[in-house]
Residue, then its C-alpha position, 0 to 999 in steps of 0.5 A: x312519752x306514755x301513751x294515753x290511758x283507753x278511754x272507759x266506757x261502761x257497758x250499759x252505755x252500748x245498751x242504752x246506745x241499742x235501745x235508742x236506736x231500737x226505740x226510734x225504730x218503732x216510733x218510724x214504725x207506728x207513723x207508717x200506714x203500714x209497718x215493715x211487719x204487717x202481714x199487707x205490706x209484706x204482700x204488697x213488697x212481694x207483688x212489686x218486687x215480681x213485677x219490677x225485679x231490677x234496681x231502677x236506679x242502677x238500670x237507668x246507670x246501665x247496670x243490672x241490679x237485682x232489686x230488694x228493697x221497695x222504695x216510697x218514690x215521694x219519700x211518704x210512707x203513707x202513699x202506697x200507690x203502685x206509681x209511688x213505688x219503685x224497687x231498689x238495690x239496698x246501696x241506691x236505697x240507702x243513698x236515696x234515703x240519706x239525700x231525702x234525710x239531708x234535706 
């Protein structure tokens, strides 16, 4: 028996696929008080990750992470307390998020 033809997918399909994604970033973007860009918030990661260079989540395993990633504790963009920030290695981060996004 034959196989199957491959299925066709033209390439402005990948393209459109990429500007969805692309745009759905931007509109994150302009709903945080401060964008991943902005010259305030990159200070602000920098401090937090010099106090607290360790992931969290994998110190409270017993593990030694190095954090890089600056986490919203509350998930809220737009509270930028010190108490609501907390340093993450990238796969606790993504998993946090990912529970956060379930709910």
């Amino acid at each position: 028996m034959p196989d199957l033809p491959k299925v066709h997918r033209p390439k402005w399909a990948d393209a459109a696929k990429a500007a969805s994604a692309r745009e759905r970033v931007r509109r994150n973007q302009r709903n945080r008080t401060y964008a991943t860009w902005d010259a305030t918030w990159r200070k602000l990661r920098k401090i937090v990750l010099a106090e607290e260079p360790l992931c969290r989540e994998c110190q409270q395993q017993g593990r030694i992470t190095a954090g890089n990633q600056v986490d919203h504790i509350d998930g809220n963009a737009y509270n930028n307390a010190r108490n609501n920030l907390q340093v993450l290695c990238l796969p606790c981060h993504a998993r946090k998020t990912n529970s956060e996004m379930k709910r």
